[in-house]
C-alpha positions as protocol buffer text, in pm:
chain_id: "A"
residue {
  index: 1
  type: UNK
  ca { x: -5350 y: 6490 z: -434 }
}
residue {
  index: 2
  type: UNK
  ca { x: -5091 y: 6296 z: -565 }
}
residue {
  index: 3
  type: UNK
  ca { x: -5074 y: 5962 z: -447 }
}
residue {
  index: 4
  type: UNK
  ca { x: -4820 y: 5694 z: -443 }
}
residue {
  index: 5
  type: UNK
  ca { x: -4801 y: 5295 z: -356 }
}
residue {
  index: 6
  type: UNK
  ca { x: -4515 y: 5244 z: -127 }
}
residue {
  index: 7
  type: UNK
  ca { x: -4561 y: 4903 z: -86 }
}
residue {
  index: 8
  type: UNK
  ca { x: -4326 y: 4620 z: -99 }
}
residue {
  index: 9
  type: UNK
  ca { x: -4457 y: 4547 z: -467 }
}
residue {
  index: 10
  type: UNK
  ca { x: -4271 y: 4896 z: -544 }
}
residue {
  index: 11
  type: UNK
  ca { x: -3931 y: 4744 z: -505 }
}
residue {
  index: 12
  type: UNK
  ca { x: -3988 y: 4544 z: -821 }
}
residue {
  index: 13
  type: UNK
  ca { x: -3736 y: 4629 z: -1061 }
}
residue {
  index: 14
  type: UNK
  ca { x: -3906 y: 4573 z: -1372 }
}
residue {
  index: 15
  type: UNK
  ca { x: -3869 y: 4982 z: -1341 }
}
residue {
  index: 16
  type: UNK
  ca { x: -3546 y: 5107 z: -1313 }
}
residue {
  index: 17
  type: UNK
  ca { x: -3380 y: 5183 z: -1023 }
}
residue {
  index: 18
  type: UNK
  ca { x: -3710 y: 5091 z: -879 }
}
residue {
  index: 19
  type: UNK
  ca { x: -4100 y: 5126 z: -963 }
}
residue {
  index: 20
  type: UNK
  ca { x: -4096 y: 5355 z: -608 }
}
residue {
  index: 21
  type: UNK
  ca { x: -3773 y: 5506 z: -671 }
}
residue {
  index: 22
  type: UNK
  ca { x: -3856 y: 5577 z: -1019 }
}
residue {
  index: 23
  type: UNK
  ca { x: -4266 y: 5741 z: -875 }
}
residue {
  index: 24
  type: UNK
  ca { x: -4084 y: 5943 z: -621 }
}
residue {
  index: 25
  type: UNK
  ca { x: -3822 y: 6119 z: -875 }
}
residue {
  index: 26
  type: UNK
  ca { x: -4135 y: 6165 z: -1135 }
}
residue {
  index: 27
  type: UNK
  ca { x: -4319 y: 6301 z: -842 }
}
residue {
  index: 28
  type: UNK
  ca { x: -4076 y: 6565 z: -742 }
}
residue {
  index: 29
  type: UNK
  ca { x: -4069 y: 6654 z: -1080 }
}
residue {
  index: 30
  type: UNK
  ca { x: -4497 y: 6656 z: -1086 }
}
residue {
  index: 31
  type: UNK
  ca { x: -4473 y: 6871 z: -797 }
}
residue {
  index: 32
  type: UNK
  ca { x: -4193 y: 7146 z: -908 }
}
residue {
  index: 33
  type: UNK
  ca { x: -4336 y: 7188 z: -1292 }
}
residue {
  index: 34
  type: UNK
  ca { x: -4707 y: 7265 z: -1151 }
}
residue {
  index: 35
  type: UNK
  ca { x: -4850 y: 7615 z: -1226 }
}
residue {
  index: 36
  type: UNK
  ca { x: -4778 y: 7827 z: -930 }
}
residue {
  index: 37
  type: UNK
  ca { x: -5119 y: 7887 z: -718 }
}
residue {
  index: 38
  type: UNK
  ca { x: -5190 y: 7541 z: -752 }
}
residue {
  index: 39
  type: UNK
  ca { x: -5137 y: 7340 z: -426 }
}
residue {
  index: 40
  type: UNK
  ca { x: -5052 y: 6978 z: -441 }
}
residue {
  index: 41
  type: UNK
  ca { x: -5042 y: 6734 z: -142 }
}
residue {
  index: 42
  type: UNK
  ca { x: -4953 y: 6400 z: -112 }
}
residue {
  index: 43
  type: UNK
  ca { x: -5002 y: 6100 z: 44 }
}
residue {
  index: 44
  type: UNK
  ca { x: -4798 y: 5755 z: 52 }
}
residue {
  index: 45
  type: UNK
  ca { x: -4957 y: 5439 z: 113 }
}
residue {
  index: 46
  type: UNK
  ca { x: -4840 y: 5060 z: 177 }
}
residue {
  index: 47
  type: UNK
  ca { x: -5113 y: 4912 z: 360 }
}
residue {
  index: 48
  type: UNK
  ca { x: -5242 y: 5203 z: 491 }
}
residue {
  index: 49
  type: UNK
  ca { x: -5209 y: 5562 z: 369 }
}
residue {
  index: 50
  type: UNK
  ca { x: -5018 y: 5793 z: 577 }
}
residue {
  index: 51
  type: UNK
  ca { x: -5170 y: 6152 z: 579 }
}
residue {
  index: 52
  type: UNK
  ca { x: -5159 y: 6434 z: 858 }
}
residue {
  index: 53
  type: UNK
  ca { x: -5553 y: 6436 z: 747 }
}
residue {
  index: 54
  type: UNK
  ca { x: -5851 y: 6245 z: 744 }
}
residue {
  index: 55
  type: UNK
  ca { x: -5976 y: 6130 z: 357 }
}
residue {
  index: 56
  type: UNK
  ca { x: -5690 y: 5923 z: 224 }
}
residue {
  index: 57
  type: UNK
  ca { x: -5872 y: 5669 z: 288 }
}
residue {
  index: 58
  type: UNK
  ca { x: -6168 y: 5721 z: 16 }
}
residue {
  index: 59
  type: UNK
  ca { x: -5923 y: 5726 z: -275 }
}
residue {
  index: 60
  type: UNK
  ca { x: -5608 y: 5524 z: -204 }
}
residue {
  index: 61
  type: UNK
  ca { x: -5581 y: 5215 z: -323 }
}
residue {
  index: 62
  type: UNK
  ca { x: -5289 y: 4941 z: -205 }
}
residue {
  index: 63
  type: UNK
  ca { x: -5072 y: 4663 z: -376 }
}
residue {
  index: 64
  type: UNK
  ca { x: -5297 y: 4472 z: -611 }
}
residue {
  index: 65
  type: UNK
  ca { x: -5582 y: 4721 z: -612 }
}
residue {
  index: 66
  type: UNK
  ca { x: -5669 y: 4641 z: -257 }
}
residue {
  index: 67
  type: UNK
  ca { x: -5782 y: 4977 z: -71 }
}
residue {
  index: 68
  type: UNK
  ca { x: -5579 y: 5144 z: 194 }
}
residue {
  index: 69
  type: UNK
  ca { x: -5830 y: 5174 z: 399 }
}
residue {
  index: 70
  type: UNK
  ca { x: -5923 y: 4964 z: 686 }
}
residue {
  index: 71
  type: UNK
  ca { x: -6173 y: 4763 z: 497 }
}
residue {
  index: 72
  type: UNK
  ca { x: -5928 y: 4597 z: 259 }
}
residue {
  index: 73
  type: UNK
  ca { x: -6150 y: 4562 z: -21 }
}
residue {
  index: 74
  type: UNK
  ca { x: -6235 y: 4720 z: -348 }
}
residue {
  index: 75
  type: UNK
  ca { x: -6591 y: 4816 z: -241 }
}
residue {
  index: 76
  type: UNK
  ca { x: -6458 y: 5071 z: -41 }
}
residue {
  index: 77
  type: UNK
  ca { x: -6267 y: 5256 z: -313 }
}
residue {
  index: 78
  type: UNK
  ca { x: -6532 y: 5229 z: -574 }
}
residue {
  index: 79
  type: UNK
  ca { x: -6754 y: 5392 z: -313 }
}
residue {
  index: 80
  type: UNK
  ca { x: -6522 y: 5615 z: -308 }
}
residue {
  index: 81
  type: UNK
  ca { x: -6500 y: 5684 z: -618 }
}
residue {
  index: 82
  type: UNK
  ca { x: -6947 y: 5710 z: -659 }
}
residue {
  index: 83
  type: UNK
  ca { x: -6872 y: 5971 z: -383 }
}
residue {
  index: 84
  type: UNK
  ca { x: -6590 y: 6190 z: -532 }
}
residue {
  index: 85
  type: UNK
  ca { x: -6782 y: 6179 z: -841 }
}
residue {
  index: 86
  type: UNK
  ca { x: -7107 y: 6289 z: -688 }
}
residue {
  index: 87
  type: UNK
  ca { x: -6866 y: 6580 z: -551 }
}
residue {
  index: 88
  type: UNK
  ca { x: -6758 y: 6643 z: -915 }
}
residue {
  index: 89
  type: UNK
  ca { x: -6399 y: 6545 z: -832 }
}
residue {
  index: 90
  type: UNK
  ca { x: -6259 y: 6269 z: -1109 }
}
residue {
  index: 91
  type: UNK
  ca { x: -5982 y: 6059 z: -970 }
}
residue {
  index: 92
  type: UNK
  ca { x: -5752 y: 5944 z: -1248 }
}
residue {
  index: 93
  type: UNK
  ca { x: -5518 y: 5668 z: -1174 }
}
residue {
  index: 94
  type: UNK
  ca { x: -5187 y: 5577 z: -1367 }
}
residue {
  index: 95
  type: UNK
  ca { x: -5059 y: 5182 z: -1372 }
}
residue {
  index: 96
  type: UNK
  ca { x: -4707 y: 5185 z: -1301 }
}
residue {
  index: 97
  type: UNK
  ca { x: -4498 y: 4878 z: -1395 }
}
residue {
  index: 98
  type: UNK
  ca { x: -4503 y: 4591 z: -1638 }
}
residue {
  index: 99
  type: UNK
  ca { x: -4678 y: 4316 z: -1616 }
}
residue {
  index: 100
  type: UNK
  ca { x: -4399 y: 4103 z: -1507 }
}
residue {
  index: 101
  type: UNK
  ca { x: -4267 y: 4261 z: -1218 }
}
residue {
  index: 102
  type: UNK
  ca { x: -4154 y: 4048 z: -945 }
}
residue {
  index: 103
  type: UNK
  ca { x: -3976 y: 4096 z: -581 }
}
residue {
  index: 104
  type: UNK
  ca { x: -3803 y: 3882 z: -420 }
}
residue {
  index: 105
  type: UNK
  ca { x: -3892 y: 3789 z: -52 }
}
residue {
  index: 106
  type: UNK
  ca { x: -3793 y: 3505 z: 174 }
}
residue {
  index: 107
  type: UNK
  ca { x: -3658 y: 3315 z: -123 }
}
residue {
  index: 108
  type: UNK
  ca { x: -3984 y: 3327 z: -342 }
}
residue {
  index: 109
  type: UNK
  ca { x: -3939 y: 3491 z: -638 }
}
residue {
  index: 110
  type: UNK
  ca { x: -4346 y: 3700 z: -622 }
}
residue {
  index: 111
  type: UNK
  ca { x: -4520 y: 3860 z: -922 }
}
residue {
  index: 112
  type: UNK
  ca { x: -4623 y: 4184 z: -887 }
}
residue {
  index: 113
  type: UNK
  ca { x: -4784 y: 4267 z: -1178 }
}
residue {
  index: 114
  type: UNK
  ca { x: -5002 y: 4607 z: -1174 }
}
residue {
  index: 115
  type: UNK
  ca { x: -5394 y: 4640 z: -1040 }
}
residue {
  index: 116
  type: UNK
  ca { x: -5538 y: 4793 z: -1345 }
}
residue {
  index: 117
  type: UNK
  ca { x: -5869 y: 4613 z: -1336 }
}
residue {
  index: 118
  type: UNK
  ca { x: -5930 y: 4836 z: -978 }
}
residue {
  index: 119
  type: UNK
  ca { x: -5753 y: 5113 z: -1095 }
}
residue {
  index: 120
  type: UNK
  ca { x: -5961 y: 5139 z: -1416 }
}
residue {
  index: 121
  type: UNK
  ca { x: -6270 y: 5045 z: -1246 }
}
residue {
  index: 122
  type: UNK
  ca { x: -6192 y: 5365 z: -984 }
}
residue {
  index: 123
  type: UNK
  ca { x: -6150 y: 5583 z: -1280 }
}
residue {
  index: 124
  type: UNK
  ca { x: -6415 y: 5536 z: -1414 }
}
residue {
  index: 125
  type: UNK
  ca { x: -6681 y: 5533 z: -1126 }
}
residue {
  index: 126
  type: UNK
  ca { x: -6545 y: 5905 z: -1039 }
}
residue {
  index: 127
  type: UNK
  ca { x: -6564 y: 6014 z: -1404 }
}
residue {
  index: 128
  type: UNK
  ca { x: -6148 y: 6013 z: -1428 }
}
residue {
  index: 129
  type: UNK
  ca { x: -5911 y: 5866 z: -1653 }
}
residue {
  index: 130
  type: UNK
  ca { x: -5672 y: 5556 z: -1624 }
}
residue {
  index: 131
  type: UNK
  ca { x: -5302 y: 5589 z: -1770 }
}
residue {
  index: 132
  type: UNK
  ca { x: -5073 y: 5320 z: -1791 }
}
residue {
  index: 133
  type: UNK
  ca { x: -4685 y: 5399 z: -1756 }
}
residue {
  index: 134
  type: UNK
  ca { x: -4402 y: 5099 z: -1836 }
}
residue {
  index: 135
  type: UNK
  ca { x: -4111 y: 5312 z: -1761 }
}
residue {
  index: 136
  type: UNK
  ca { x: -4045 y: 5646 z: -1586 }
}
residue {
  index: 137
  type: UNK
  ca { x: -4020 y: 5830 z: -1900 }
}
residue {
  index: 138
  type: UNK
  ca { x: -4424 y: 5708 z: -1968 }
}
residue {
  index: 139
  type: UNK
  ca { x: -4534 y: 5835 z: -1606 }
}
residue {
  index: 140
  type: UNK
  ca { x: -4335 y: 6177 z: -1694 }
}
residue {
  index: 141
  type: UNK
  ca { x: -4570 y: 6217 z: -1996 }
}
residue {
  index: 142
  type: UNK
  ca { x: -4857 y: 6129 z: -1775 }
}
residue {
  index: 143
  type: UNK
  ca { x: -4749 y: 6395 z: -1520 }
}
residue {
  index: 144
  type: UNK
  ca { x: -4725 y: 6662 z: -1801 }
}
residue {
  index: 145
  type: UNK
  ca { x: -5105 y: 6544 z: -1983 }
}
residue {
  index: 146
  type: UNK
  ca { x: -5255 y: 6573 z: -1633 }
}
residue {
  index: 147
  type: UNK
  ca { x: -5066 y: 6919 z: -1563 }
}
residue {
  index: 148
  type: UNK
  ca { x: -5238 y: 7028 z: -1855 }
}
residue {
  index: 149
  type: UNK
  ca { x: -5550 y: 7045 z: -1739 }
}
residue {
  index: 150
  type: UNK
  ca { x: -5503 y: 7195 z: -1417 }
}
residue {
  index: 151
  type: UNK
  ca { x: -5525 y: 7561 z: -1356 }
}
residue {
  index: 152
  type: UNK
  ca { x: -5708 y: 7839 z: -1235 }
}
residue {
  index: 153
  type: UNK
  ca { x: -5883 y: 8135 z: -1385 }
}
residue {
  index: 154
  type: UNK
  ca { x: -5841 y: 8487 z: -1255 }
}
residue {
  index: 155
  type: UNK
  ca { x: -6110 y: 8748 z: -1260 }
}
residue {
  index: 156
  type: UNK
  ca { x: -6155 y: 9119 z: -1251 }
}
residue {
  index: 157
  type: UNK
  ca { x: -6425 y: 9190 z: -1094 }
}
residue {
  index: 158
  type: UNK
  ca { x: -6548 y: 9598 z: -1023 }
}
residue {
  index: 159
  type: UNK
  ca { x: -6294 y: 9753 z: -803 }
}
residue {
  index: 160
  type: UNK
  ca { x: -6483 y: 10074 z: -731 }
}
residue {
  index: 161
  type: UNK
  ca { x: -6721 y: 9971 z: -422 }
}
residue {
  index: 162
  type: UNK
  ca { x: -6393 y: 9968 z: -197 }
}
residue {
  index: 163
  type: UNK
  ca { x: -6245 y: 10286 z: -347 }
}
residue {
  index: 164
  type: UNK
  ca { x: -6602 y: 10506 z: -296 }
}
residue {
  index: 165
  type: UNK
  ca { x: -6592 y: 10361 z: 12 }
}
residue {
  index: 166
  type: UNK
  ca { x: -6238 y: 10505 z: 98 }
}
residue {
  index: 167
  type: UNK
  ca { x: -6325 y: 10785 z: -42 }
}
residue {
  index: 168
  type: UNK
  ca { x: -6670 y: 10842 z: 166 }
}
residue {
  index: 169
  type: UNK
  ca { x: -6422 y: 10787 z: 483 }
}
residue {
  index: 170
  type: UNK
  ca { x: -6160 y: 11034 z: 340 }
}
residue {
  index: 171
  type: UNK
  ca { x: -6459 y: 11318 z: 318 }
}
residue {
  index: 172
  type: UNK
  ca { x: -6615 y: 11257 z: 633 }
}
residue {
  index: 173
  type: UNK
  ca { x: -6257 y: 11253 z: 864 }
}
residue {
  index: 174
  type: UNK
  ca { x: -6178 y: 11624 z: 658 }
}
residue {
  index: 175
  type: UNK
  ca { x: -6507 y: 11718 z: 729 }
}
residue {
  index: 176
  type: UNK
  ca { x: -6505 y: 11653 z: 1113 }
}
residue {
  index: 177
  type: UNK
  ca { x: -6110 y: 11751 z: 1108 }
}
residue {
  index: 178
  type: UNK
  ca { x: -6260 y: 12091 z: 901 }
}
residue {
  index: 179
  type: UNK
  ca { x: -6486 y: 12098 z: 1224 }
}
residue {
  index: 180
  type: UNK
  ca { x: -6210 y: 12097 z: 1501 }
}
residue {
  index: 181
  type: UNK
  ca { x: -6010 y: 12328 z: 1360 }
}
residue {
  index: 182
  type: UNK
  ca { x: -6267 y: 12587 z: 1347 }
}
residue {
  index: 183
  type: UNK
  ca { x: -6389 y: 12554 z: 1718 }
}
residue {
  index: 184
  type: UNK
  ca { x: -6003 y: 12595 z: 1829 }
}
residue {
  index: 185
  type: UNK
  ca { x: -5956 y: 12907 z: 1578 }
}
residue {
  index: 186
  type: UNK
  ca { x: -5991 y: 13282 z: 1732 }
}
residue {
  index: 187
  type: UNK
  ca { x: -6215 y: 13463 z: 1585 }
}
residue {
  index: 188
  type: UNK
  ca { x: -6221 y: 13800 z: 1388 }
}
residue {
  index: 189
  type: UNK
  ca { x: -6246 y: 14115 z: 1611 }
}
residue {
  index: 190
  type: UNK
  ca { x: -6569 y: 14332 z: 1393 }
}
């Protein structure tokens, strides 16, 4: 799954156009270099993760580490992470921003800086890896180092069960076909 914050701290332009601007274009690009047979979803959260499916909610995690999920507190996603970890499924995160981002609302100028303390501490429960990214260039590298370890292995296994099989069936229907057409054929005169 690949997630991404959509929250108002994404319009901080400490990353250029924007940090969620700048995570959607690296995204795309996650998504169209993976190996094919590898399926990718994705789910964006601001609050509250929007998925067609239930289980964003165990690894999501909201503008300044807070999870998306309807506890709104870390303890959720480092549970979370304990469970996806029992399940042998790492989460790795990736900080994305500076420390000194900032958006403007209502005439405050707000720091945004990046939840790495959560992020880290997510990581780590689930056996993953954190990744910090400054600039989109950064998060592109990230992309590619975790594309590198996905994949899939494909086995040959012993084809010949299913073509004794077909060839059992072929024998039998000539057999009884070999049967019909003898009962239907005249026979000799002596």
């Amino acid at each position: 799954m690949l997630i991404i914050d959509v929250s108002p701290s994404m319009e901080s332009t400490d990353v250029s156009p924007t940090r969620l601007e700048a995570a959607k274009e690296a995204g795309k690009q996650f998504a169209d270099e993976l190996t094919p047979g590898i399926n990718l979803g994705s789910i964006a959260f601001g609050g509250s993760a929007r998925l067609p499916a239930a289980g964003a909610d165990r690894i999501a995690l909201g503008r300044q580490g807070k999870p998306a999920h309807q506890s709104r507190c870390p303890k959720g996603a480092f549970t979370a992470a304990r469970r996806a970890k029992e399940q042998r499924v790492p989460i790795s995160t990736t900080s994305f921003g500076t420390p000194c981002g900032y958006v403007d609302f209502d005439d405050q100028h707000l720091p945004v800086p990046v939840a790495d303390d959560t992020l880290k501490t997510v990581a780590d429960l689930s056996g993953g890896k954190i990744y910090h990214a400054a600039d989109i260039n950064q998060l592109k590298d990230v992309h590619a180092t975790l594309q590198s370890q996905f994949g899939y292995e494909t086995t040959r296994g012993d084809a010949s069960g299913g073509w004794f099989r077909s060839g059992v069936i072929a024998v039998t229907m000539a057999a009884l076909a070999g049967l019909a057409i003898n009962r239907r054929l005249p026979s000799r005169p002596p």
